[in-house]
C-alpha positions as a Python dict, from the first residue, in 0.01 Angstrom:
ca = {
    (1, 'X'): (0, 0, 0),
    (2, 'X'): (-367, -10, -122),
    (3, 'X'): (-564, 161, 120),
    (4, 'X'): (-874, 15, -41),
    (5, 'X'): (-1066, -342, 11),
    (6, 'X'): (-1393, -206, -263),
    (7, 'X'): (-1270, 126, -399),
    (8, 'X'): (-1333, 56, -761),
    (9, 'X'): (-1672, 263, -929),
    (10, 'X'): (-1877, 89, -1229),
    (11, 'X'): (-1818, 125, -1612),
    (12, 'X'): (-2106, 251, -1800),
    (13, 'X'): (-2200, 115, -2141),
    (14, 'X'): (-1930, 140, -2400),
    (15, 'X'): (-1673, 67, -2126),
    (16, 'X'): (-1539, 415, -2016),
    (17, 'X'): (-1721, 490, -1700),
    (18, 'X'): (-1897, 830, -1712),
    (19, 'X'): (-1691, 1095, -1473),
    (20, 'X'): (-1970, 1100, -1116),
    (21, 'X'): (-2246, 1330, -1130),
    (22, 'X'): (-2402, 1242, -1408),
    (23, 'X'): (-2611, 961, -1311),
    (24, 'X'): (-2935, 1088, -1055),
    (25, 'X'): (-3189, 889, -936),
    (26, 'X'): (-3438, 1097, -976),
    (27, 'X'): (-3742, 812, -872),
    (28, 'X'): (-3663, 575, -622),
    (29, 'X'): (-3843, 284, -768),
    (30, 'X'): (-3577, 257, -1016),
    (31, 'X'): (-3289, 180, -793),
    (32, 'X'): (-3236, -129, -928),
    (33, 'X'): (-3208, -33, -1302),
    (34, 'X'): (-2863, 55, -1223),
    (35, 'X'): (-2527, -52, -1074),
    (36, 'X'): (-2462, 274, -932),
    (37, 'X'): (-2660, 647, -878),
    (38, 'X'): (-2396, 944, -846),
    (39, 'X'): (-2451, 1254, -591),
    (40, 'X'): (-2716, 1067, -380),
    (41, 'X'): (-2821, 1276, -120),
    (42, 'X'): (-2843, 1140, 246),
    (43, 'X'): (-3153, 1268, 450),
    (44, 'X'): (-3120, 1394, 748),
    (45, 'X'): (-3233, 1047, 953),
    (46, 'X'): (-2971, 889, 730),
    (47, 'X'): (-2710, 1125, 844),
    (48, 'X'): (-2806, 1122, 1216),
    (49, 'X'): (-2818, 729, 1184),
    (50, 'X'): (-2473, 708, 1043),
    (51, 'X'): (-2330, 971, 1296),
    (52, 'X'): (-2478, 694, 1594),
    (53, 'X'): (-2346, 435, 1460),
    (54, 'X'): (-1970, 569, 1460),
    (55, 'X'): (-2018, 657, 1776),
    (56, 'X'): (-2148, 340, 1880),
    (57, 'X'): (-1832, 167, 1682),
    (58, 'X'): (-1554, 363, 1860),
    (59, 'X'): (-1666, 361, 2229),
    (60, 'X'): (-1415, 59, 2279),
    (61, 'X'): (-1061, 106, 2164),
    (62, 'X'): (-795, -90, 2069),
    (63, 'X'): (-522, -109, 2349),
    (64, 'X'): (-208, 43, 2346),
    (65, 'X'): (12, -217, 2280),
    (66, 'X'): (-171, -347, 2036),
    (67, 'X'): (-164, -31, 1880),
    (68, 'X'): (171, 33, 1867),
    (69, 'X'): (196, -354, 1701),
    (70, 'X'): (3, -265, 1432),
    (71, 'X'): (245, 85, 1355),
    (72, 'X'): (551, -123, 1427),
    (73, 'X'): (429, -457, 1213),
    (74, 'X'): (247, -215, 942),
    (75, 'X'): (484, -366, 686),
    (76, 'X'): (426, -693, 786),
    (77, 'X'): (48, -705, 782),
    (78, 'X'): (82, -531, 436),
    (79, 'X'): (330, -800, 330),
    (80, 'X'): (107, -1105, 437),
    (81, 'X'): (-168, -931, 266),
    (82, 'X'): (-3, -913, -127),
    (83, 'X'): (128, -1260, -1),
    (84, 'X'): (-226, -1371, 24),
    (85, 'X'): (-392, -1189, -262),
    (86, 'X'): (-67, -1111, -468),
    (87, 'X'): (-197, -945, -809),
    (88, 'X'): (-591, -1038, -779),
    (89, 'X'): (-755, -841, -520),
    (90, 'X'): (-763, -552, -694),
    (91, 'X'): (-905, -428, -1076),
    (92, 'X'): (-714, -171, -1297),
    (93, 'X'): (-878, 189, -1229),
    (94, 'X'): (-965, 247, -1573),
    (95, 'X'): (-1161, 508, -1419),
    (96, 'X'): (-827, 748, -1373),
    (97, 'X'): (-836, 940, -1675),
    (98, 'X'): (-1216, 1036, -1639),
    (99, 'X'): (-1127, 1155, -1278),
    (100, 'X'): (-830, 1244, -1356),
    (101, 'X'): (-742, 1396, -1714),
    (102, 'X'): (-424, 1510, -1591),
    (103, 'X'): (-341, 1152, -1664),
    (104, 'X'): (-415, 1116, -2000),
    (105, 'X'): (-153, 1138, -2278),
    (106, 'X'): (-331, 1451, -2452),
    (107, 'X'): (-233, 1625, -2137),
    (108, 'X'): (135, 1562, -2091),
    (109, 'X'): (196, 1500, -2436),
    (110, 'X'): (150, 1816, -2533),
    (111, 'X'): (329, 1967, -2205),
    (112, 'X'): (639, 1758, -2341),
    (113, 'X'): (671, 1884, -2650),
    (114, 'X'): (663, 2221, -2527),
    (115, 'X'): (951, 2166, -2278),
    (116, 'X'): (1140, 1942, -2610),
    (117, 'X'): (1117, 2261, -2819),
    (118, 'X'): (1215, 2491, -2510),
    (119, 'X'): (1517, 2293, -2396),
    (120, 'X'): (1629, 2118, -2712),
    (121, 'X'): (1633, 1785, -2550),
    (122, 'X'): (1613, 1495, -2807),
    (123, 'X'): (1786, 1212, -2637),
    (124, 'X'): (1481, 1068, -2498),
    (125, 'X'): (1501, 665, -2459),
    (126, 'X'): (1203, 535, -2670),
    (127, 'X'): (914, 344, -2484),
    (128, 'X'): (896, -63, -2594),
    (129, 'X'): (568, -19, -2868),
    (130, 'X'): (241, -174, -2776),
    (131, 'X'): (-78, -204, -3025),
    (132, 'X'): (-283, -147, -2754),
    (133, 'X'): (-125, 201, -2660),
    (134, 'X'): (-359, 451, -2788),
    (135, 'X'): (-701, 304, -2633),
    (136, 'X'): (-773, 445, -2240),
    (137, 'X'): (-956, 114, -2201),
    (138, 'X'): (-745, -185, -2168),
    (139, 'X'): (-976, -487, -2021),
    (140, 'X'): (-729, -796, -1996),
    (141, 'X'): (-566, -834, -1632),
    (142, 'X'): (-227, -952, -1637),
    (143, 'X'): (-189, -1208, -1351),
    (144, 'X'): (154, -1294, -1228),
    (145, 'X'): (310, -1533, -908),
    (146, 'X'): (520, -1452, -633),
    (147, 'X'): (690, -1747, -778),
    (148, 'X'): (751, -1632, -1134),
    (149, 'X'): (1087, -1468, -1084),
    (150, 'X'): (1225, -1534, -1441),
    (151, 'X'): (1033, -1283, -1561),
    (152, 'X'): (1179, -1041, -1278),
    (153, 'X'): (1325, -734, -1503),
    (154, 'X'): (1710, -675, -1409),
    (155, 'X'): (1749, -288, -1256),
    (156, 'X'): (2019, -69, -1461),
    (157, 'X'): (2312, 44, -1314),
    (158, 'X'): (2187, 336, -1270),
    (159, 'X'): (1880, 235, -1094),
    (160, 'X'): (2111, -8, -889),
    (161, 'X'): (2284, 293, -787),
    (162, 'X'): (1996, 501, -663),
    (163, 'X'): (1869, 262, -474),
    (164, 'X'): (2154, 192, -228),
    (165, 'X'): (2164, 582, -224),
    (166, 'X'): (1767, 647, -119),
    (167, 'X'): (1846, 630, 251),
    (168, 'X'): (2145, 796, 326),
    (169, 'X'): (2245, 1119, 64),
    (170, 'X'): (2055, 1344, -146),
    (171, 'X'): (1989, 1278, -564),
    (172, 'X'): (2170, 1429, -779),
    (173, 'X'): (1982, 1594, -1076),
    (174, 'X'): (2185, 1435, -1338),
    (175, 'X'): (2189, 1077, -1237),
    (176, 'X'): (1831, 981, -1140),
    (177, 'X'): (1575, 697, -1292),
    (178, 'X'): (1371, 894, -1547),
    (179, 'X'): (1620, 1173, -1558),
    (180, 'X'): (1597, 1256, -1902),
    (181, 'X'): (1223, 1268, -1905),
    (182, 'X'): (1005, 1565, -2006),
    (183, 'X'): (655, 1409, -1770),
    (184, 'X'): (711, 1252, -1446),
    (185, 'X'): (421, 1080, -1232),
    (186, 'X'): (479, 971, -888),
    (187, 'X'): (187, 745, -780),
    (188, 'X'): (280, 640, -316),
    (189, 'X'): (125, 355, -216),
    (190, 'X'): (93, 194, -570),
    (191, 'X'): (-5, -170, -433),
    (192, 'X'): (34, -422, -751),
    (193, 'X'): (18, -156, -1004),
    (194, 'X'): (-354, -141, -1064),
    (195, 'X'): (-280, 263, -1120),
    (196, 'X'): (68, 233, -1341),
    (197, 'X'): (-27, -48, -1570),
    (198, 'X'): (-317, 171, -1703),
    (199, 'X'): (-131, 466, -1699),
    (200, 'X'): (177, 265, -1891),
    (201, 'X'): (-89, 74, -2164),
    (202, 'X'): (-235, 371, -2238),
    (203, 'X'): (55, 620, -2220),
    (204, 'X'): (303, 628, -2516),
    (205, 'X'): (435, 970, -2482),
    (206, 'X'): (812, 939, -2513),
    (207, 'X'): (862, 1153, -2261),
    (208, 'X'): (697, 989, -2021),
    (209, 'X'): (844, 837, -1665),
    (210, 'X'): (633, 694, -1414),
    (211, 'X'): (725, 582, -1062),
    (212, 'X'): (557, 408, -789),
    (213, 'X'): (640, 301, -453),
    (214, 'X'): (469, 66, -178),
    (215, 'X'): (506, -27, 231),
    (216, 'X'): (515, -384, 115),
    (217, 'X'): (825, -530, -30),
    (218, 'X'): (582, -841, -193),
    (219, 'X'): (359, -558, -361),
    (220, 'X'): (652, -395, -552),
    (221, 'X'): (777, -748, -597),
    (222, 'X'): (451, -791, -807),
    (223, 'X'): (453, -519, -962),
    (224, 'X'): (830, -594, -1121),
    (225, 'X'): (737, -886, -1233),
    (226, 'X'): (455, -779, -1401),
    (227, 'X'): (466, -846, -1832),
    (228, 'X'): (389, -463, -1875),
    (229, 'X'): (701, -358, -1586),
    (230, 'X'): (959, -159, -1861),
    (231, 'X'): (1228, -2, -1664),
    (232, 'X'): (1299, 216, -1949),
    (233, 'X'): (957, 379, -1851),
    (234, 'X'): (904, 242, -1466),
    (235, 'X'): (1104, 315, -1167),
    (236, 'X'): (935, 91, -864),
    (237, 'X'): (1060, 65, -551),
    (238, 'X'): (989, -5, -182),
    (239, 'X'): (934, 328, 50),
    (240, 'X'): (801, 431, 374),
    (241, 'X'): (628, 761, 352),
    (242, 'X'): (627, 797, 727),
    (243, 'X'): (1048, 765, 737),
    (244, 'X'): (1129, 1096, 703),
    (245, 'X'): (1522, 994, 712),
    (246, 'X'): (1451, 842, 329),
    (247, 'X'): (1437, 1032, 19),
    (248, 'X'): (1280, 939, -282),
    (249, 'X'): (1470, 815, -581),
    (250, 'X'): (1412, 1209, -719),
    (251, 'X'): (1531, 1586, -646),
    (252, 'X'): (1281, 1837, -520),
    (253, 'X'): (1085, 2035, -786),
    (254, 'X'): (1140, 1768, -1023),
    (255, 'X'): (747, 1577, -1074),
    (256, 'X'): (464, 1675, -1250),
    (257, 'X'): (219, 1470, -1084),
    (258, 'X'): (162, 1259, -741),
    (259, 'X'): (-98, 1001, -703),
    (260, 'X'): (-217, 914, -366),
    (261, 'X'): (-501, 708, -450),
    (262, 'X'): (-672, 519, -121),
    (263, 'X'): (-369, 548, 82),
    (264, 'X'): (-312, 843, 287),
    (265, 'X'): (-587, 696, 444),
    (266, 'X'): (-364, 406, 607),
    (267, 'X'): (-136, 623, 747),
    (268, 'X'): (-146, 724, 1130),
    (269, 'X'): (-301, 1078, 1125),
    (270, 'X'): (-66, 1218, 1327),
    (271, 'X'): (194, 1131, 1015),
    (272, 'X'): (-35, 1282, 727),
    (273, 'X'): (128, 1629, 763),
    (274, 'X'): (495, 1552, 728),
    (275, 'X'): (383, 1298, 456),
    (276, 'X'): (231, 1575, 215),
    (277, 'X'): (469, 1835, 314),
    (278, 'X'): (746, 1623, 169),
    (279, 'X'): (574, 1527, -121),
    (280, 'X'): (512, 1861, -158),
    (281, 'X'): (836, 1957, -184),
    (282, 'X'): (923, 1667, -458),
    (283, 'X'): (631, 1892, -707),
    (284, 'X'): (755, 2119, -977),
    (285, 'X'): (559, 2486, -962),
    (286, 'X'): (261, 2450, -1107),
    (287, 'X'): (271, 2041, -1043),
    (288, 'X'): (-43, 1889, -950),
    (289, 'X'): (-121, 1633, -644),
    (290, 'X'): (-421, 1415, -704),
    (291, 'X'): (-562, 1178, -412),
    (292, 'X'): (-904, 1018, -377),
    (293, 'X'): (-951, 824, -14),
    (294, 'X'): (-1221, 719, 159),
    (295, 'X'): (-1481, 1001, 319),
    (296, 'X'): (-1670, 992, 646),
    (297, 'X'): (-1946, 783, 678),
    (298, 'X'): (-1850, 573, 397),
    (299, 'X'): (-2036, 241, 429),
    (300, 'X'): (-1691, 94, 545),
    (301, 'X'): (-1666, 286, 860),
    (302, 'X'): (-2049, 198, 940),
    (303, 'X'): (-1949, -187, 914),
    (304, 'X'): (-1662, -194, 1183),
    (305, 'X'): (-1746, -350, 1501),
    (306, 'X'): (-1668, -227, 1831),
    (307, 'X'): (-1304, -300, 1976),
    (308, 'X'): (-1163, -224, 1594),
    (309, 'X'): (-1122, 183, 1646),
    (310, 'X'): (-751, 316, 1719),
    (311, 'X'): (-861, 663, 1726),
    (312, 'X'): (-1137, 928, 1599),
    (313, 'X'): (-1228, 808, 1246),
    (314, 'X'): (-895, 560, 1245),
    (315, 'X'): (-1013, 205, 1214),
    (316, 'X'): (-825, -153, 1213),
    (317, 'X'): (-925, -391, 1024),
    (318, 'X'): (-945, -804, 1080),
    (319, 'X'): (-625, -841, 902),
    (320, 'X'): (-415, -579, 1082),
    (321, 'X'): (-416, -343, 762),
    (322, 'X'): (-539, 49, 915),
    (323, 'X'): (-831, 295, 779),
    (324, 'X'): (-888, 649, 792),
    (325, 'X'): (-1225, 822, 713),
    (326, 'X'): (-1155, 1177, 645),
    (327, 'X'): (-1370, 1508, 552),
    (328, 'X'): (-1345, 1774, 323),
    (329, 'X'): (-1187, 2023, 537),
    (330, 'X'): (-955, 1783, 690),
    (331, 'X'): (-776, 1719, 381),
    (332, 'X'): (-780, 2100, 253),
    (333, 'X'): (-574, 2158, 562),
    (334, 'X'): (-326, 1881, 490),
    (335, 'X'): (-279, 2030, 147),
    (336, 'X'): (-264, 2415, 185),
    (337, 'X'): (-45, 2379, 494),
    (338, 'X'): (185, 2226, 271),
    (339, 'X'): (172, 2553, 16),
    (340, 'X'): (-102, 2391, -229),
    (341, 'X'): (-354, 2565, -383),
    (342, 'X'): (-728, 2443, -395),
    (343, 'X'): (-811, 2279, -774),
    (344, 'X'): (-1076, 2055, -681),
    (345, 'X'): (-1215, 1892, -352),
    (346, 'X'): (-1528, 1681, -387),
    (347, 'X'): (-1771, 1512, -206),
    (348, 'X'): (-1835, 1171, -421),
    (349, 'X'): (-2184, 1022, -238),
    (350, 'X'): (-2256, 696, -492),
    (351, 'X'): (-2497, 424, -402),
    (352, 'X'): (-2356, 165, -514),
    (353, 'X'): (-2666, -127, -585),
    (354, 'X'): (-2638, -513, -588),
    (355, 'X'): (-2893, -585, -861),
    (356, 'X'): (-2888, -993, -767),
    (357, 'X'): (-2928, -970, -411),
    (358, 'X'): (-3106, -648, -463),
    (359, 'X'): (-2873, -498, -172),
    (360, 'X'): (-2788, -107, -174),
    (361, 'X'): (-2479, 12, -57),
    (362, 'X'): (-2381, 412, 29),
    (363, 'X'): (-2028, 505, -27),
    (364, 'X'): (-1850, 794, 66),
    (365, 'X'): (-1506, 876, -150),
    (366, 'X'): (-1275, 1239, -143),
    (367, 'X'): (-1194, 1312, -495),
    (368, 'X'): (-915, 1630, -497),
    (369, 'X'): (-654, 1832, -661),
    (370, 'X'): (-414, 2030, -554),
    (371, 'X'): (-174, 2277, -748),
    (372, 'X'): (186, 2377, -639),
    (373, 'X'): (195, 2748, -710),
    (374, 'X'): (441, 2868, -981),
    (375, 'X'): (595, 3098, -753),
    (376, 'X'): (641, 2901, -427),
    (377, 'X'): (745, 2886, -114),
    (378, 'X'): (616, 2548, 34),
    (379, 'X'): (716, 2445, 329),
}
């Protein structure tokens, strides 16, 4: 479910983009020198004006039968969206393992071959090779069809099996997708795979196991018919993070790291808590949750027109697909009420500039990180 319709930050020269805050515009007549300026900060007319025109935006609400449509129908809207766009809406986020090290293999190789040499485990299934493994930057976009089911990889036996178990029993810690792995990613609300691929090119620690899950069946469709989809390395499947009567294909305490990258966001925000309390849960002690979502005041919440708010900050958009805006605080409260400790919650103001049409745009994103404490007791 990709909670974003222009999420994706610039590259800077060489191709890996630098990590924001590095990039000031320090004199004003030089906005146009560059495709983005990092940390830009708003005056306080520019904040009052934005404040207004929220205000001004969510005066007339959506009715409540429409409203309940859109919970209802969320699938469907999501569905007719990857139906529409399938795989080339969105670009790879390159950016991930400048945001987010964590990612990168220098980080969970190494915490793999510590747990190898502590538990002796050496019957790790190898990952297919790729000549392109060892560069983060991989610039060629794989395109596939809705129709192109030949190249639909079969699920194992095993995988078959977990599947017709996700919404009725518990998993078993011996007979799971990825079971034998040493490095486990979850990434909810994985859309076409513009996270995974990346994180699968670039990737080649054996111990490595990635899943991913989406609202729309089409999206995961995509994403398993996708050249780079290995289920000897992948696990993706469809899953509603608001249905708390579904588990996920893996035991509690069992990940290393969650993505939730522009998605929470789409979620009713009455849902958010039980969402990241059980994804909480899924997190080994010391496991790490790592979200970036849209922040208030982002340009996007500025452009709705009246009659398109649900709620405070919650925002429909022409196509049915829903928007949150959140702040700072907000999401610290999601997180430690769920037993996670504070690594990193950011603020990322970029102004993002339209050189051709000499147009400036102000976005607003929520960059954090969130430990599971070694010792826990989450909730």
């Amino acid at each position: 479910m990709a909670g974003s319709y222009s999420e994706e930050v610039p590259v800077a020269l060489g191709g890996k983009r630098q990590q924001f805050g590095r990039r000031f515009l320090n004199d004003p007549a030089r906005v146009f020198h560059h495709n983005a300026w990092d940390n830009v900060a708003w005056s306080e007319e520019q904040a009052a004006a934005a404040e207004k025109k929220v205000q001004e935006n969510s005066t007339q609400r959506v009715c409540q039968e429409k409203q309940v449509d859109y919970e209802i129908n969320a699938h469907k809207y999501w569905n007719k969206f990857y139906k529409i766009h399938e795989n080339g809406f969105f670009k790879d986020r390159h950016w991930l393992f400048t945001e987010f090290p964590e990612l990168a293999p220098s980080q969970n190789q190494n915490h793999s071959k510590g747990l190898l040499l502590e538990n002796k485990k050496s019957e790790i299934p190898e990952p297919r090779s790729r000549e392109d493994g060892s560069g983060l930057i991989v610039e060629e976009q794989h395109k596939c069809s809705l129709n192109s089911l030949e190249h639909k990889t079969q699920m194992s036996p095993v995988e078959e099996n977990v599947t017709q178990k996700l919404s009725h029993m518990e998993i078993c810690a011996d007979e799971f997708p990825g079971s034998l792995a040493t490095y486990r990613i979850l990434e909810v609300g994985c859309g076409v795979g513009n996270t995974v691929f990346p994180i699968l090119q670039t990737n080649n620690d054996p111990g490595l196991f990635v899943y991913c899950c989406d609202f729309s069946s089409i999206a995961i469709d995509l994403v398993q018919t996708h050249s780079e989809y290995d289920p000897s390395r992948c696990f993706a499947f469809v899953h509603d993070l608001c249905d708390e009567e579904k588990s996920y294909p893996v035991p509690n305490d069992s990940l290393d790291i969650i993505i939730l990258i522009f998605v929470l966001s789409a979620i009713v925000p009455d849902k958010m808590q039980k969402v990241i309390n059980t994804l909480s849960r899924l997190l080994k002690p010391g496991g790490m949750m790592l979200l970036r979502d849209y922040g208030r005041y982002d340009m996007a919440q500025l452009r709705f027109k009246k009659g398109q708010c649900l709620s405070g900050n919650f925002y429909v958009r022409g196509d049915g697909t829903r928007v949150y805006f959140f702040t700072q605080d907000e999401l610290d409260t999601l997180f430690t009420t769920a037993g996670l400790e504070k690594v990193q919650n950011l603020v990322d103001r970029r102004l993002q500039v339209n050189r051709g049409k000499q147009l400036t745009m102000y976005r607003v994103w929520i960059q954090c990180k969130y430990r599971k404490p070694l010792l826990s007791s989450t909730t």
